[in-house]
PyMOL CGO cylinders between C-alpha atoms (Angstrom):
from pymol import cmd
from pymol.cgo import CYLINDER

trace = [
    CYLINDER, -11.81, 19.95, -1.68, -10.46, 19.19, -5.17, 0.3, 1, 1, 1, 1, 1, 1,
    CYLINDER, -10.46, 19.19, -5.17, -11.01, 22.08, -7.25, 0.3, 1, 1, 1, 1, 1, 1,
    CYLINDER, -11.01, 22.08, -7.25, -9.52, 20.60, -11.05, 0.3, 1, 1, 1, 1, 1, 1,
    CYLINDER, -9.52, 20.60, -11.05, -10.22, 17.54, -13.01, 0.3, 1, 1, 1, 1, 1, 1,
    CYLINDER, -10.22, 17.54, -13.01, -6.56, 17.30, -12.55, 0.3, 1, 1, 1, 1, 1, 1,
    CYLINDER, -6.56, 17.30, -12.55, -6.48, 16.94, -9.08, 0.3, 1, 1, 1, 1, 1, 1,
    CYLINDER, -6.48, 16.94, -9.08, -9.42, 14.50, -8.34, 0.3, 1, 1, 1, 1, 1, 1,
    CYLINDER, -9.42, 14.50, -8.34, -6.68, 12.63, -10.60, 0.3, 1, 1, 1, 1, 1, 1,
    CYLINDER, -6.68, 12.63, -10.60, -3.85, 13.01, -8.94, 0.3, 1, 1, 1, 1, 1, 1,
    CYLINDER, -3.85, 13.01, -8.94, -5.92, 11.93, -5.76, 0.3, 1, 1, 1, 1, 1, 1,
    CYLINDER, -5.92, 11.93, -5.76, -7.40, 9.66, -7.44, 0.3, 1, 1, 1, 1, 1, 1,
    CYLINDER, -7.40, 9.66, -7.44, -3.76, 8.21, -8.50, 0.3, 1, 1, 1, 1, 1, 1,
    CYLINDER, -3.76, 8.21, -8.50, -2.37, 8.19, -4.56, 0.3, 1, 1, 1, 1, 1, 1,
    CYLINDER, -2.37, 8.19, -4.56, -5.13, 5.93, -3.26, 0.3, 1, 1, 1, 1, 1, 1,
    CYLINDER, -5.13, 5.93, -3.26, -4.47, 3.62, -5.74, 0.3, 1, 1, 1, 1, 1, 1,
    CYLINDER, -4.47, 3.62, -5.74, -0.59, 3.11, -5.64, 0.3, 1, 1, 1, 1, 1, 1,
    CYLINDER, -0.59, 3.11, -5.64, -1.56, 3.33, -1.49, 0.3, 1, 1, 1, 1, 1, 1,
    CYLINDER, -1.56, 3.33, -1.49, -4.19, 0.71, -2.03, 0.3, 1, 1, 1, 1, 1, 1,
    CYLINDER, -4.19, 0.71, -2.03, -1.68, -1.41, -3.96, 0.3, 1, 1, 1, 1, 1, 1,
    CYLINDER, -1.68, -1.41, -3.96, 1.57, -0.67, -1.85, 0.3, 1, 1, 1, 1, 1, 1,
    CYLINDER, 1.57, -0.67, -1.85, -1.24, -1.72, 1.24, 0.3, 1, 1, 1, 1, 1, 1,
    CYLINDER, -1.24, -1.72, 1.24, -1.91, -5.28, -0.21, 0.3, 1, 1, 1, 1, 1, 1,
    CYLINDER, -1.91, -5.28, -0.21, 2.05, -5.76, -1.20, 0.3, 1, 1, 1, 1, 1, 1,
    CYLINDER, 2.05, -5.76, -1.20, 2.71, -5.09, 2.75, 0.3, 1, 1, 1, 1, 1, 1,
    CYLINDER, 2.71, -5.09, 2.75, 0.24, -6.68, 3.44, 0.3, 1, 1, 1, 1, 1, 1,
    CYLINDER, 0.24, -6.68, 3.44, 1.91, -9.92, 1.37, 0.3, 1, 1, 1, 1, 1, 1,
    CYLINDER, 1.91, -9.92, 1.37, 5.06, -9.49, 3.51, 0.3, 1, 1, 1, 1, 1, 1,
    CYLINDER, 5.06, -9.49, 3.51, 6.91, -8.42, 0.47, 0.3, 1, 1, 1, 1, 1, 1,
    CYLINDER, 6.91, -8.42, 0.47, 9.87, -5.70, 1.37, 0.3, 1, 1, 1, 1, 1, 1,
    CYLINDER, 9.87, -5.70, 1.37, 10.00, -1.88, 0.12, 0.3, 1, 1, 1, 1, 1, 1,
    CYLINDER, 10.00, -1.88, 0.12, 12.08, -3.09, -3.29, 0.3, 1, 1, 1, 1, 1, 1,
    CYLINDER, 12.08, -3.09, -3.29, 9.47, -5.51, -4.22, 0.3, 1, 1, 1, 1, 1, 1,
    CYLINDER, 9.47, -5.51, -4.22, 6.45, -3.02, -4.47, 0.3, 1, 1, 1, 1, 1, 1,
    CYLINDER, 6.45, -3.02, -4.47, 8.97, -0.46, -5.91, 0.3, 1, 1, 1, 1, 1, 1,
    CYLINDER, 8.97, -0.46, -5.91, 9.75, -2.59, -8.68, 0.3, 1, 1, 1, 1, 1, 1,
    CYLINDER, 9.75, -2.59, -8.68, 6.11, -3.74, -9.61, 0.3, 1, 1, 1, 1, 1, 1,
    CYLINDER, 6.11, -3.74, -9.61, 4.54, -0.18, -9.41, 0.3, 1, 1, 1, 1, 1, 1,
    CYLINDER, 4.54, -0.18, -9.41, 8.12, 1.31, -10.63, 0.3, 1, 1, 1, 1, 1, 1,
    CYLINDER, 8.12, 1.31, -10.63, 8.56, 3.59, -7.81, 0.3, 1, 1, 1, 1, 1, 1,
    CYLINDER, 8.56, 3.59, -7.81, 11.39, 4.36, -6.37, 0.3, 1, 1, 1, 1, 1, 1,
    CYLINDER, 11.39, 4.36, -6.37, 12.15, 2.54, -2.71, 0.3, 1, 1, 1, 1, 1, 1,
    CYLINDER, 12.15, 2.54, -2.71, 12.20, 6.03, -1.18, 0.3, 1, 1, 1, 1, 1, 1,
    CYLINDER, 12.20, 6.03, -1.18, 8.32, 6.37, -2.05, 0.3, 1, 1, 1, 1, 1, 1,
    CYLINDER, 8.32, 6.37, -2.05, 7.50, 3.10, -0.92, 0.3, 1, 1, 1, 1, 1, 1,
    CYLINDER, 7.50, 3.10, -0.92, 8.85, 3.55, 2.49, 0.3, 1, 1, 1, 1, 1, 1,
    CYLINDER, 8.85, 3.55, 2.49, 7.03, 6.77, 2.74, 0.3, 1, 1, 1, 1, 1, 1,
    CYLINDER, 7.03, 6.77, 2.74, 4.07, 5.14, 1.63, 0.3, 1, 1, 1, 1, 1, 1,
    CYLINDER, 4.07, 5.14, 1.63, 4.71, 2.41, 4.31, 0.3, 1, 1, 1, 1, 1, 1,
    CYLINDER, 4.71, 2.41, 4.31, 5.20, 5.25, 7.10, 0.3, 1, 1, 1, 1, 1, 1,
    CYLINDER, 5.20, 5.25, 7.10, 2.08, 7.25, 6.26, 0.3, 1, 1, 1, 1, 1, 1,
    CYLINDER, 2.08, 7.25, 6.26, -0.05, 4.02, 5.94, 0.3, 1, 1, 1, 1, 1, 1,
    CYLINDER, -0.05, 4.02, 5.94, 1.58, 2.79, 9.85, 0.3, 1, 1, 1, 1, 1, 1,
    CYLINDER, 1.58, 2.79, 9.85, 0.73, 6.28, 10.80, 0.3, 1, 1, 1, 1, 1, 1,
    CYLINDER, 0.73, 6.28, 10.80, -2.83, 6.04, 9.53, 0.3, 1, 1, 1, 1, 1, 1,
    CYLINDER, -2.83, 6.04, 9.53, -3.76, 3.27, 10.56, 0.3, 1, 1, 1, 1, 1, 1,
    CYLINDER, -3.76, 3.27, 10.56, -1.50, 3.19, 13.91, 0.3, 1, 1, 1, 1, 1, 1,
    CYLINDER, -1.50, 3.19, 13.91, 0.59, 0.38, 13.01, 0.3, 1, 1, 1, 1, 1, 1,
    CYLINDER, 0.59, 0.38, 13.01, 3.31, -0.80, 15.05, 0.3, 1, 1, 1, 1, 1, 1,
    CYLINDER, 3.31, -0.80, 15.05, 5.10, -3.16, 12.43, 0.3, 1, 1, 1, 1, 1, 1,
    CYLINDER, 5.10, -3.16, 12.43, 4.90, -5.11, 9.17, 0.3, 1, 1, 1, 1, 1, 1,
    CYLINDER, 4.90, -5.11, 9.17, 3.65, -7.87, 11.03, 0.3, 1, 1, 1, 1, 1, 1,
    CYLINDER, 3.65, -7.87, 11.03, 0.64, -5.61, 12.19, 0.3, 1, 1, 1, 1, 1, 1,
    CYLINDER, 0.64, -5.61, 12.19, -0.02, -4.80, 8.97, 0.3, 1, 1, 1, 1, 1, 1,
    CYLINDER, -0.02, -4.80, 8.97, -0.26, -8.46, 7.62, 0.3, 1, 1, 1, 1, 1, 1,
    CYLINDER, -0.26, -8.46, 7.62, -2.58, -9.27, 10.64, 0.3, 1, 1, 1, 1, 1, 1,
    CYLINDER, -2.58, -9.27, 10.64, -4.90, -6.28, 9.50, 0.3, 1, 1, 1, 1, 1, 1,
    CYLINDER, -4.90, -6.28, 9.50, -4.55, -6.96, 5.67, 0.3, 1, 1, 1, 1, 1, 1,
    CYLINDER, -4.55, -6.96, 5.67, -5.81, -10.55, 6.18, 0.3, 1, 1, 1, 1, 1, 1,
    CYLINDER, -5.81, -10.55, 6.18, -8.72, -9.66, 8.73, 0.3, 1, 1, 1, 1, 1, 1,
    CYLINDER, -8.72, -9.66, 8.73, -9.88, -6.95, 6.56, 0.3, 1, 1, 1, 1, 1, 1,
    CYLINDER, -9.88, -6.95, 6.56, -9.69, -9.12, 3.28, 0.3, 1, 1, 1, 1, 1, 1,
    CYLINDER, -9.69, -9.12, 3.28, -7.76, -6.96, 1.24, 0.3, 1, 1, 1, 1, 1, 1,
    CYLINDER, -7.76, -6.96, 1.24, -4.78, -10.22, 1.36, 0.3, 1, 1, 1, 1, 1, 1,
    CYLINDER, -4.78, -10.22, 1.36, -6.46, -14.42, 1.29, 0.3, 1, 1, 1, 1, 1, 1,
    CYLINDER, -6.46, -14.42, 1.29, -5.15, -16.71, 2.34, 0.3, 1, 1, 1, 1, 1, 1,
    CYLINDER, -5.15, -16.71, 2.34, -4.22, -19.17, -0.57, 0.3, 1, 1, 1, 1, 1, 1,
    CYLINDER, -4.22, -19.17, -0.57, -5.14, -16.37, -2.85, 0.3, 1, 1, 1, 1, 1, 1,
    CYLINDER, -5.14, -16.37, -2.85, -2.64, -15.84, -6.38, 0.3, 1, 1, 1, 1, 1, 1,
    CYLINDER, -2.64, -15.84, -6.38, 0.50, -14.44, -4.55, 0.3, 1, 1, 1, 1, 1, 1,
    CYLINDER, 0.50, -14.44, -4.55, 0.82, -12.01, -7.01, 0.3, 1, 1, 1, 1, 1, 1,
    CYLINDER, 0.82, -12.01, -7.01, -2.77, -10.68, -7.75, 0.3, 1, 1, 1, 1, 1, 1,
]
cmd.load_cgo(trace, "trace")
């Protein structure tokens, strides 16, 4: 349970870059290209890659395109960059 304003934040904060370093994947972009558009460093992007394969018992990038279109978080012919 989150006890502070502070860390309902900070939670708060990790689901979004998650969420967002979910629909880059989910793009096909590579680790650099999320890094640089939420300025992370590579390092936390791969991590974030490895927890979200863990989580959602993903084999491989291409897995997680399959399950980013079915679940409509990519469209197709959607704004490659939205």
């Amino acid at each position: 349970m989150l006890s502070t304003p502070r860390e309902a934040t900070a939670a708060s904060s990790a689901v979004s870059v998650g969420r967002s370093a979910t629909t880059l994947l989910g793009r096909g972009r590579s680790n650099t290209e999320p890094a640089a558009e939420l300025t992370l460093s590579e390092a936390t992007v791969k991590s974030h890659v490895a927890r979200i394969f863990a989580k959602l018992t993903l084999r491989d990038r291409a897995q997680a395109v399959v399950l980013a279109y079915e679940t409509g978080l990519v469209r197709a012919g959607g704004p490659p960059d939205s």
